[in-house]
N, CA and C of each residue as an Amber inpcrd file, in Angstrom:
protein
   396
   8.8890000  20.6340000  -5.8770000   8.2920000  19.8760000  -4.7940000
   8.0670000  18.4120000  -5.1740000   8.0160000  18.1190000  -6.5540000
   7.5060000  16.5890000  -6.5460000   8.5290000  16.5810000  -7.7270000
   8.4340000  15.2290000  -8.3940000   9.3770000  14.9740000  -9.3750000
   8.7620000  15.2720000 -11.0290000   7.2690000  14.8660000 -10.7720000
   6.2070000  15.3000000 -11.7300000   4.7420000  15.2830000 -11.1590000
   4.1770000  16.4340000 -11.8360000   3.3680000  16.4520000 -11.1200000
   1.7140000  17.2750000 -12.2300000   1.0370000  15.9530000 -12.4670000
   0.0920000  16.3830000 -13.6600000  -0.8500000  18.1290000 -13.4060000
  -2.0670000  18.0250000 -13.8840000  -3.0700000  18.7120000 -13.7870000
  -3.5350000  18.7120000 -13.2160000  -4.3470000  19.9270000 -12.5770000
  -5.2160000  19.8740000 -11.6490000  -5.7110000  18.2870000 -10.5060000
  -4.4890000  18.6740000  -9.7920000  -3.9120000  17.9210000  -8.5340000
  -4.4620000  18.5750000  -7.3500000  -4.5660000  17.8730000  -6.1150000
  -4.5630000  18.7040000  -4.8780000  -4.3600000  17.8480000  -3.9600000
  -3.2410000  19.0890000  -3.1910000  -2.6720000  18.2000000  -2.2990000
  -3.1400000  18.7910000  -0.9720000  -3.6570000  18.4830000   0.3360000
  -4.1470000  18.7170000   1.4240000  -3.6240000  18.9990000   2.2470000
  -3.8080000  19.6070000   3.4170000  -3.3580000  20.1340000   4.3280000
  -2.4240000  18.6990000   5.0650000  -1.3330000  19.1060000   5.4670000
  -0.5590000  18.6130000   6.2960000   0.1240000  17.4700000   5.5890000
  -0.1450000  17.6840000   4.4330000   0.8650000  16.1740000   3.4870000
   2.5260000  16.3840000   3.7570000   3.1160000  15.5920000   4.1160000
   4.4000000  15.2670000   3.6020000   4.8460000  14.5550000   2.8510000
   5.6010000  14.7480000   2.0220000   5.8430000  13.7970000   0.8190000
   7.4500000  14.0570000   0.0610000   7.9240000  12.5840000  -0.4930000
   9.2240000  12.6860000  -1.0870000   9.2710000  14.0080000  -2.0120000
  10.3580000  14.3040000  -2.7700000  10.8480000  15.2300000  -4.0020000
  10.8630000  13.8910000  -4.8410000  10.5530000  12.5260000  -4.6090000
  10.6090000  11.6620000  -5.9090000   9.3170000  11.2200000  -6.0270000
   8.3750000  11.9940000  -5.3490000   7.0650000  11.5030000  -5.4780000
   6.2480000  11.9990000  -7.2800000   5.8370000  10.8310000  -7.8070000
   5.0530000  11.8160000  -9.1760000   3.8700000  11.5000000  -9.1530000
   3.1590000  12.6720000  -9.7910000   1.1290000  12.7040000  -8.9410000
   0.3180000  13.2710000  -9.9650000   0.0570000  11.8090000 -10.7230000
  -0.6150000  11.9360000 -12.1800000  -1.7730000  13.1910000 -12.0870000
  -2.3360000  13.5200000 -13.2060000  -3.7920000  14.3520000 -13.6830000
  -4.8430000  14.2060000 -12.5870000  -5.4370000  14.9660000 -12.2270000
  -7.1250000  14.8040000 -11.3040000  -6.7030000  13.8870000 -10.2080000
  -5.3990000  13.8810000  -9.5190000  -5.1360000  13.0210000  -8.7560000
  -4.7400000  13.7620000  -7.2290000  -4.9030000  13.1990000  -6.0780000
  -4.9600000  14.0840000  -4.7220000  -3.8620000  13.5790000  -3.7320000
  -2.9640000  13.8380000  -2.7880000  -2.1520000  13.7730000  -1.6050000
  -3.1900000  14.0400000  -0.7460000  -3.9760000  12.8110000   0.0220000
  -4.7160000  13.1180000   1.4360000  -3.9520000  13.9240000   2.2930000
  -5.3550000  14.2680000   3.3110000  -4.8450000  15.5120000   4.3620000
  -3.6300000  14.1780000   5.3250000  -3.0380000  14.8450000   5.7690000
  -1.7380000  14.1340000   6.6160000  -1.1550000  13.1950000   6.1290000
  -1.2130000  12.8030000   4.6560000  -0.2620000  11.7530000   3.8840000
   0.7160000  11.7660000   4.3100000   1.8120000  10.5380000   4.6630000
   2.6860000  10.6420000   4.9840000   4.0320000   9.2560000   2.8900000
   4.3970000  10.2770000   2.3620000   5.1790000   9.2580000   1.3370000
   6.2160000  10.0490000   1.6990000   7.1100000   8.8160000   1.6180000
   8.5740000   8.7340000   1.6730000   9.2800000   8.0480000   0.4060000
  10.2030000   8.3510000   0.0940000  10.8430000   8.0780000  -1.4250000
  10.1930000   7.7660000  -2.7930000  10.7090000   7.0940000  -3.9130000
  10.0620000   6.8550000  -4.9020000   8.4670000   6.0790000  -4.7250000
   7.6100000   7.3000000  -5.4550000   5.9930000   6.6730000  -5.7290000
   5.6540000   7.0100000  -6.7520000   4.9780000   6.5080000  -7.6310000
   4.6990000   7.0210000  -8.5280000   2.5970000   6.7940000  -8.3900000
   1.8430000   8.0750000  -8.8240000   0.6130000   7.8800000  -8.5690000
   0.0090000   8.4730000  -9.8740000  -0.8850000   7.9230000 -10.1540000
  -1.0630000   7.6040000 -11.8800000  -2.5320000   9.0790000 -11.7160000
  -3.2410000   8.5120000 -12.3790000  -4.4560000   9.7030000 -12.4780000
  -5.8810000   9.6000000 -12.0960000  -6.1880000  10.5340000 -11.6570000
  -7.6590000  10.3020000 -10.9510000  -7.4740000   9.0840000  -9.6590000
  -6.5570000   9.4370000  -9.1120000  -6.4920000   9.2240000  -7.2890000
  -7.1030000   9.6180000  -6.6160000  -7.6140000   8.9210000  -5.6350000
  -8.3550000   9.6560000  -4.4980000  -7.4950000   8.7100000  -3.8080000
  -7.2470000   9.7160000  -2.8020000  -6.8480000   9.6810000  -1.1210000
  -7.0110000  10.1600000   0.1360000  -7.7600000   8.9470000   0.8270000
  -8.4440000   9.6790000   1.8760000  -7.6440000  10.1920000   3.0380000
  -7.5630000  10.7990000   4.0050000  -6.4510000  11.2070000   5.0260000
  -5.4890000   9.9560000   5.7390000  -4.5860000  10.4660000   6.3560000
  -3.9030000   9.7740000   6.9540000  -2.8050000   8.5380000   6.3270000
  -3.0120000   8.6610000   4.9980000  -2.2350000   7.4680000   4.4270000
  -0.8350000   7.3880000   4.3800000  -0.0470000   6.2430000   4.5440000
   1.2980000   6.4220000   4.6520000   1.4920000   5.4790000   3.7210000
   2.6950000   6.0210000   2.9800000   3.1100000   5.3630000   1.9310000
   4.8780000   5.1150000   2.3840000   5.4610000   3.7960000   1.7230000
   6.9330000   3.5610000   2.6420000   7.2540000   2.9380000   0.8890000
   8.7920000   3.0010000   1.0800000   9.6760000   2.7160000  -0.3770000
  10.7740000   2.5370000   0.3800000  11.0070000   2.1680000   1.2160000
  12.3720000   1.2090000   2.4290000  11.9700000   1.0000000   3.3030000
  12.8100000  -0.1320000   4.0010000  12.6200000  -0.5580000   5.3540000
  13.6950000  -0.1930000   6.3180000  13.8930000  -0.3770000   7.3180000
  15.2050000  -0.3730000   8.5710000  15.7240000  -1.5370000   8.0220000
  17.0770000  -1.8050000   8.0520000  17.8630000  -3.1130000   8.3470000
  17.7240000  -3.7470000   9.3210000  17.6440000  -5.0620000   9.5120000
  17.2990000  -5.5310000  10.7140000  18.3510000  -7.1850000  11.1540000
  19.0410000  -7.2120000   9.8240000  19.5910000  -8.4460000   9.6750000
  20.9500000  -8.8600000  10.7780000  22.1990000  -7.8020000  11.1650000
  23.0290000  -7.8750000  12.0870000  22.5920000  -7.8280000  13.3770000
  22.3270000  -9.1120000  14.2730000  21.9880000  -9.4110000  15.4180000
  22.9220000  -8.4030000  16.0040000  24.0070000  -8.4800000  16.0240000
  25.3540000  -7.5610000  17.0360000  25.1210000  -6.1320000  16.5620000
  24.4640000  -5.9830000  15.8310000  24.3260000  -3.9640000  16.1660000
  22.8780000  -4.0130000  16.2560000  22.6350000  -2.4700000  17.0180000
  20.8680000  -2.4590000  16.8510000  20.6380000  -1.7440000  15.6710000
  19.7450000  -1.8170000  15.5730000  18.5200000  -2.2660000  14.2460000
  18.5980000  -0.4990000  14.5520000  18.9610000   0.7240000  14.6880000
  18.7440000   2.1150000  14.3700000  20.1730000   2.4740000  14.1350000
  21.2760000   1.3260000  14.1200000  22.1390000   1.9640000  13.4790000
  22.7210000   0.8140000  12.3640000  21.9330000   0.1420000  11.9900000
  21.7940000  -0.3480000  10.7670000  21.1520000   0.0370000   9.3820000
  20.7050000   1.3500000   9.3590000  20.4110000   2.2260000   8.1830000
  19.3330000   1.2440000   7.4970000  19.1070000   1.7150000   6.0590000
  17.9780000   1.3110000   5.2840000  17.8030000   0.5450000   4.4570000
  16.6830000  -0.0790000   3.8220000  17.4030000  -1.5440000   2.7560000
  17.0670000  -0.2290000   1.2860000  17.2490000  -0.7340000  -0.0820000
  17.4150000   0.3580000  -1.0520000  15.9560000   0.4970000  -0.9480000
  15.5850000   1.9860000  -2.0060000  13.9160000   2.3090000  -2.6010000
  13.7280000   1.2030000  -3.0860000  12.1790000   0.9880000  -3.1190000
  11.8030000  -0.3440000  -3.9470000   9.9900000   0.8480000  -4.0120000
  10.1310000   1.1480000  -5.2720000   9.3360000   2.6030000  -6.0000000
   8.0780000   1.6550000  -5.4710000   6.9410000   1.8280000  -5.5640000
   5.4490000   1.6530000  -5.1080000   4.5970000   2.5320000  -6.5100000
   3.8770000   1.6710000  -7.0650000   3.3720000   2.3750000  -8.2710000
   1.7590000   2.2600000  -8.3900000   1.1460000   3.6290000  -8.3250000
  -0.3320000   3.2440000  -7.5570000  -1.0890000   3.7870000  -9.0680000
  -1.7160000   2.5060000  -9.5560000  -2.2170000   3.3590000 -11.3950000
  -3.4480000   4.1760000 -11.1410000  -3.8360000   4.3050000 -12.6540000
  -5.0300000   5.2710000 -12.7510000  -6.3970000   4.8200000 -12.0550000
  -7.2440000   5.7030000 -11.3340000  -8.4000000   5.3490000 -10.6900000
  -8.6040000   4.8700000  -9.5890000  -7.7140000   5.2280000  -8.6060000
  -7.6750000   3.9740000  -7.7410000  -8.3630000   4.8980000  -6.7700000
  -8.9530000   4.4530000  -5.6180000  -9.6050000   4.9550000  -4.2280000
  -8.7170000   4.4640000  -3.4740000  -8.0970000   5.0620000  -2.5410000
  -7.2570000   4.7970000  -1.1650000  -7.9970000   4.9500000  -0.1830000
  -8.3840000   4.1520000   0.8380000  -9.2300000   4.4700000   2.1410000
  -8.4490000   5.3080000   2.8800000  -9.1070000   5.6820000   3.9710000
  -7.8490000   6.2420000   5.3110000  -7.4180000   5.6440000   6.3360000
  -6.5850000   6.2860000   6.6540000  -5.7270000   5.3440000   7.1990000
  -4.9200000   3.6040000   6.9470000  -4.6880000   4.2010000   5.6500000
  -4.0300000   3.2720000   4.7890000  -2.4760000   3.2040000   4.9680000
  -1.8150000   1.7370000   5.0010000  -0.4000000   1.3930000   4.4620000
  -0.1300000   0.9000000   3.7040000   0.6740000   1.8120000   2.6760000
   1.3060000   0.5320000   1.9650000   3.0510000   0.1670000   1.8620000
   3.4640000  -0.6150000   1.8180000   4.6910000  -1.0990000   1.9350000
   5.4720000  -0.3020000   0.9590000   7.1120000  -0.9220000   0.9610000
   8.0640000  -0.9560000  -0.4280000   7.3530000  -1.8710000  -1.2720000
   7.6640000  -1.2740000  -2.3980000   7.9030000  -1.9050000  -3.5700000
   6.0820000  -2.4370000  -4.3640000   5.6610000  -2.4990000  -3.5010000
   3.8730000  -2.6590000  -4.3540000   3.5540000  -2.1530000  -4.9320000
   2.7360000  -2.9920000  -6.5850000   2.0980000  -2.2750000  -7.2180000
   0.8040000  -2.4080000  -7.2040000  -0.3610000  -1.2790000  -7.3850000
  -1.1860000  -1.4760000  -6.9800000  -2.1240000  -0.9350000  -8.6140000
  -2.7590000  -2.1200000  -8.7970000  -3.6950000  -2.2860000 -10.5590000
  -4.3030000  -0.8680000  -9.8430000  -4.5680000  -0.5710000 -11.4300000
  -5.7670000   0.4990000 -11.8930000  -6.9420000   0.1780000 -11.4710000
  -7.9220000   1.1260000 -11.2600000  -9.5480000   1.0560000 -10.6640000
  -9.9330000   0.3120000  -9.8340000  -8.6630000  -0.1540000  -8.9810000
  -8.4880000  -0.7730000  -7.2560000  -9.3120000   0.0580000  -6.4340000
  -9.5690000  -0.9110000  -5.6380000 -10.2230000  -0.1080000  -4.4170000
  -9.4590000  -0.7260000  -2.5720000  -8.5940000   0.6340000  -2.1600000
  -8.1900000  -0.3990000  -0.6210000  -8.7920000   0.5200000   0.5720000
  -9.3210000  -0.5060000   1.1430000 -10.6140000  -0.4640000   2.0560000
  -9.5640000   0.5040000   3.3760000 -10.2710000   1.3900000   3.9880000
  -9.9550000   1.9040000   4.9140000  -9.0360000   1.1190000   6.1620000
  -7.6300000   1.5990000   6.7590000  -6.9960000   1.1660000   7.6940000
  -6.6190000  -0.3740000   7.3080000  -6.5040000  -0.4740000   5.8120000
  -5.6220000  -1.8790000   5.3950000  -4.0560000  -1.4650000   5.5040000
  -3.4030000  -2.5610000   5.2340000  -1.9950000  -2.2870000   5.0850000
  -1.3550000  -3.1790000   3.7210000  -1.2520000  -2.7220000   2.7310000
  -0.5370000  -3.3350000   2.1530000   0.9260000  -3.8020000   1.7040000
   0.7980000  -5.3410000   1.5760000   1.7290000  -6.0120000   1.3000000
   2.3200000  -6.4360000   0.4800000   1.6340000  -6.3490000  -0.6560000
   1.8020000  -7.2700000  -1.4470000   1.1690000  -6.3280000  -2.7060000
   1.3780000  -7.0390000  -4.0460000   0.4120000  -6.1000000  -5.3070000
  -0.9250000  -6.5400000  -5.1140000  -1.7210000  -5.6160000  -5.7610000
  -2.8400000  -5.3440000  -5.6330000  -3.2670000  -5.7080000  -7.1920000
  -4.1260000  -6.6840000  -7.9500000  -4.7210000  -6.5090000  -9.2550000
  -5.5310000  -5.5890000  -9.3770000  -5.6750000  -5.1250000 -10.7310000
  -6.5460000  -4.0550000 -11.0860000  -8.0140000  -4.3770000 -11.2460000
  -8.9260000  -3.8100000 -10.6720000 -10.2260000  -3.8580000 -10.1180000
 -10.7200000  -4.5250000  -9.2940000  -9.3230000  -4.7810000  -8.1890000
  -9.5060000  -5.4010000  -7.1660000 -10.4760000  -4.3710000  -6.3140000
 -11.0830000  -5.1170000  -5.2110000 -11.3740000  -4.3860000  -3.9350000
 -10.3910000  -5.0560000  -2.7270000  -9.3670000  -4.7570000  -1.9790000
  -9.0790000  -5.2290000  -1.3130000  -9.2310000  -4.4120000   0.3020000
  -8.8310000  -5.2960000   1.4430000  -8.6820000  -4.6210000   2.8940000
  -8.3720000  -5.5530000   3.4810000  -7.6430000  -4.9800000   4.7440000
  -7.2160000  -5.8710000   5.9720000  -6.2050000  -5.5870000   6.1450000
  -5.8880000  -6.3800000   7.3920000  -4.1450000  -6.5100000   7.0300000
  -3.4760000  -8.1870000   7.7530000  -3.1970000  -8.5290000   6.8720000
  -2.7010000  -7.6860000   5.6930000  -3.7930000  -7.8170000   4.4300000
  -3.9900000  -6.7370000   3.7360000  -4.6560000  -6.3630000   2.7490000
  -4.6420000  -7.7150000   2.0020000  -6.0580000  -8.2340000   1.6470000
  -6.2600000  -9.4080000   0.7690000  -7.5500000  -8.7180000   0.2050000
  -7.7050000  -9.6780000  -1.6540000  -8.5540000  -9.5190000  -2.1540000
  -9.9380000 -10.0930000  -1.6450000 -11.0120000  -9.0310000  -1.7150000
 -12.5890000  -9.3700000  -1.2650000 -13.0960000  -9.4970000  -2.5310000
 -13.2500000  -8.6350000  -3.2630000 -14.0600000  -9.3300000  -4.3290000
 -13.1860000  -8.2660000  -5.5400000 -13.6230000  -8.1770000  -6.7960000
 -13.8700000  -7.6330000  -7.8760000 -14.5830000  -6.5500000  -8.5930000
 -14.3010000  -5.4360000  -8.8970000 -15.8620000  -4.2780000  -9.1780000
 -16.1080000  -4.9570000 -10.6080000 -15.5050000  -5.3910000 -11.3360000
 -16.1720000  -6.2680000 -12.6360000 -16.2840000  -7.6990000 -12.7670000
């Protein structure tokens, strides 16, 4: 089901998630997660419901065809480290990494990396303050 997948994990009702997803030690898949392709999620995660995680976009660049039969741009992996709190109803993009003992505030979307012991939210997700 996952690509790796630590210790005492739990994953919640109604998750969907890649076969390239890996889901460090003491770490959780919120109820209705939605990840798609390469993620990697480090240890002692929390995730609150509803979060969607993305590792491509649609093509959108050929004006003369539409944009659903222009397929996908490549994975660009999303790497979420140890400790982090995910609010709900969270996004995060391709390719972000998001520091260790982060905190992203409920119904942000992220864009961009995240430093470690950030608190961030919004959207698009910007840093509020620091837990140290």
């Amino acid at each position: 089901m996952l690509a790796e997948c630590g210790k005492k994990v739990n994953i919640e009702k109604g998750a969907d998630f890649s076969t390239k997803v890996k889901l460090g030690d003491y770490s959780g898949i919120g109820v209705n997660a939605k990840i798609g392709g390469k993620c990697t999620i480090g240890k002692y995660v929390m995730m609150a419901p509803n979060c969607t995680i993305y590792s491509r976009n649609h093509k959108f660049s050929d004006l003369d065809k539409p944009m659903c039969e222009q397929g996908y741009s490549e994975d660009k992996e999303v790497i979420i480290g140890d400790d982090v709190w995910i609010g709900g109803n969270v996004t995060i993009l391709p390719g972000v990494k998001i520091g260790s003992h982060s905190i992203i505030g409920a119904c942000s979307v992220v864009t961009k990396d995240v430093p470690e012991y950030a608190i961030v939210a919004g959207n698009p997700a910007t840093v509020k303050k620091y837990r140290k």
